[in-house]
N, C-alpha and C positions, 0 to 999 in steps of 0.2 A: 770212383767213377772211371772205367776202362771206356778209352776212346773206341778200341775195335767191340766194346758187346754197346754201347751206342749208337754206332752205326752199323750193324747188326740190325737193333729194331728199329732205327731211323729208315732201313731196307723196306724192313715188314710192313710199316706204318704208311710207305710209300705205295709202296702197292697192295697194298688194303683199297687207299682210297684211289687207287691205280682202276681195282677190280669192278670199282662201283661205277665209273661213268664209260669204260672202256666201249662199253658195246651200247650205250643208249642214241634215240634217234636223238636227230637236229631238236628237232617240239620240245623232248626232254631237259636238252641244255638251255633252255629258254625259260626251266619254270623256276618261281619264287621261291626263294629258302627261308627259313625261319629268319635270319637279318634280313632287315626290313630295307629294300629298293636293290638287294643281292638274288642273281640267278644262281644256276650252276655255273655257268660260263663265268660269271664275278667270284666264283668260291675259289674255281682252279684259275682262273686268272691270277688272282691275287698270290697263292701259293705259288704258281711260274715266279710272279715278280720278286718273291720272300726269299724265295732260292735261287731265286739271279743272285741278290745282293750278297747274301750266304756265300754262295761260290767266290764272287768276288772279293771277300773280303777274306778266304781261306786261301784262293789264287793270285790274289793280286791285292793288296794291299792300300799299295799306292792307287791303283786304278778306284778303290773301293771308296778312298780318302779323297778321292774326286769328283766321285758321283754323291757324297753323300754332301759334299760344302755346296752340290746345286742345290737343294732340300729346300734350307732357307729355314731348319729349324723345324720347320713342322713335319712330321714324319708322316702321321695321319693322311693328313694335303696330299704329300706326294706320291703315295700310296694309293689313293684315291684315283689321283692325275693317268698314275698308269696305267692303272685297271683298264682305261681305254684302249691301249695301244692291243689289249689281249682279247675284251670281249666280242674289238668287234674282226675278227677273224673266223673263220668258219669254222666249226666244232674238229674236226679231223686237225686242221693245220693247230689249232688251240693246247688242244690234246698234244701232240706232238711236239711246241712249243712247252708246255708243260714238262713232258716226259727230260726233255733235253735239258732245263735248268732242272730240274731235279736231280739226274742223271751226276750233272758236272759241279754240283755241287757237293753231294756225296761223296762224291770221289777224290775233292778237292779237300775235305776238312780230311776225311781219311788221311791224307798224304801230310797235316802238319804233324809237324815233329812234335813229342810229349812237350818238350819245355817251351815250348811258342805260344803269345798269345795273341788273339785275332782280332783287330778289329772292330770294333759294335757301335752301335748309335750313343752308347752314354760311355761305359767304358770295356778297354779289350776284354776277351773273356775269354778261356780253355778251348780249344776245338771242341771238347765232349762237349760241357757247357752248351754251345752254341749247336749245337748236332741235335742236345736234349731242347733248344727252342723251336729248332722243325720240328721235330715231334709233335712239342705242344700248336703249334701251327697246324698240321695235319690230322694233330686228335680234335682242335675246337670245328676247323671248317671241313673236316670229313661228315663228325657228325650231324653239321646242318643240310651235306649232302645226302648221311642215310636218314635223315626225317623225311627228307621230301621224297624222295627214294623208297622210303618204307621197308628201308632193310635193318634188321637189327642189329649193329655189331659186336661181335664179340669180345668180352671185355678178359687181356691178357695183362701179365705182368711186366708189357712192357712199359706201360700207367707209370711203373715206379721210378722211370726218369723224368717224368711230366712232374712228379711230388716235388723231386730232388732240385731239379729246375728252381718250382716255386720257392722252395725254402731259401734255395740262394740268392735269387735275384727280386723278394719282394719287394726290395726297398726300391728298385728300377720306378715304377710306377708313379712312386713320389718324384724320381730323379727326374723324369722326363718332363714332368710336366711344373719343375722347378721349387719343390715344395721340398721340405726336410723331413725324413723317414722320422714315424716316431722311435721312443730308445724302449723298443720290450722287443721281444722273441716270441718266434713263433713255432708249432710243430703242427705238422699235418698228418693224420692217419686214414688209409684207405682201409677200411673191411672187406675183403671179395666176396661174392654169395656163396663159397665153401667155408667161411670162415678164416681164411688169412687175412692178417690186416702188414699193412706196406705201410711204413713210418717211416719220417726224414725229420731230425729236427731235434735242437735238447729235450733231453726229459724231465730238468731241474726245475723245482716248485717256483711257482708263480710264473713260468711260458704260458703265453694263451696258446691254447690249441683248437685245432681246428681237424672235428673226423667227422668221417659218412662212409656209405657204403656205393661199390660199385659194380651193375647188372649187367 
């Protein structure tokens, strides 16, 4: 996993869902996304917030190590708590605010050094690593924005870092919420609707796996 072709479609991925709220009215950022009590204005709000922390913990470490000891353990919570400070600004300054933690965070993992590692809520992780979680960030709450949107998007191979992501860090899930991962392996395969299929993950008998295809 090459940090510059990660940020690369961490780039793409950005202004994909850059493209879809850029030009809609004030009414539009108002309306209901498939998560339930989430507008548009909560989808990009949250993603501002994701890539504040992002940035700060590619730039600044320490600064990163002290915003995250306010938390208080729940991540969820505070996550939540700040959604406020975004939705309720006006769509233009929102957007704006958006584009700028996005911007500075990009730019910031770009800038660690291969051998460093960053920061995270359970433990440090690669800049690629952590580059491939905005993605997965911007590929879940993009798409709640193109449903309500009713834009279709295009589905590319930049997916195959959202795979690789998952295979590394599924055990995160267990970690966060203080449970013990269980002891099997997993692999995941994506089929494209031409026929390539995107795998990450052993191949060796008895891995469960996990495939589907994606349109």
């Amino acid at each position: 996993m090459e940090l510059e072709d990660v940020i690369s479609d961490l780039t793409a991925e950005g202004q994909e869902v850059d493209t879809m709220v850029a030009d809609i009215d004030a009414a539009t950022w108002t309306l209901d996304t498939p998560a339930p009590g989430w507008t548009i204005s909560h989808q990009i709000g949250h993603l501002a917030f994701v890539f504040r922390i992002a940035g700060l913990a590619a730039a600044d470490p320490e600064g990163f190590d002290r915003l995250t000891s306010q938390l208080g353990g729940d991540f969820d919570a505070a996550v939540n708590s700040a959604l406020a400070e975004y939705v309720n600004q006006p769509p233009e300054q929102l957007l704006d605010h958006w584009r700028a933690e996005r911007d500075r965070a990009v730019a910031a993992l770009a800038a660690v050094p291969q051998e460093r590692l960053v920061p995270w809520l359970v433990d440090p992780l690669p800049a690629a690593v952590l580059a491939c979680a905005g993605m997965m960030e911007l590929f879940g709450h993009g798409q709640d924005i193109a449903d309500t949107l009713g834009v279709r998007r295009e589905r590319t191979d930049r997916i195959g870092h959202i795979v690789g992501f998952a295979v590394r860090t599924w055990e995160f899930g267990y970690q966060a919420r203080g449970l013990t991962p269980p002891d099997v392996d997993f692999r995941y395969e994506l089929t494209a609707r031409a026929g390539r299929c995107t795998g990450r993950g052993p191949r060796a008998r008895g891995v469960r796996r996990c495939s589907g295809t994606f349109r």
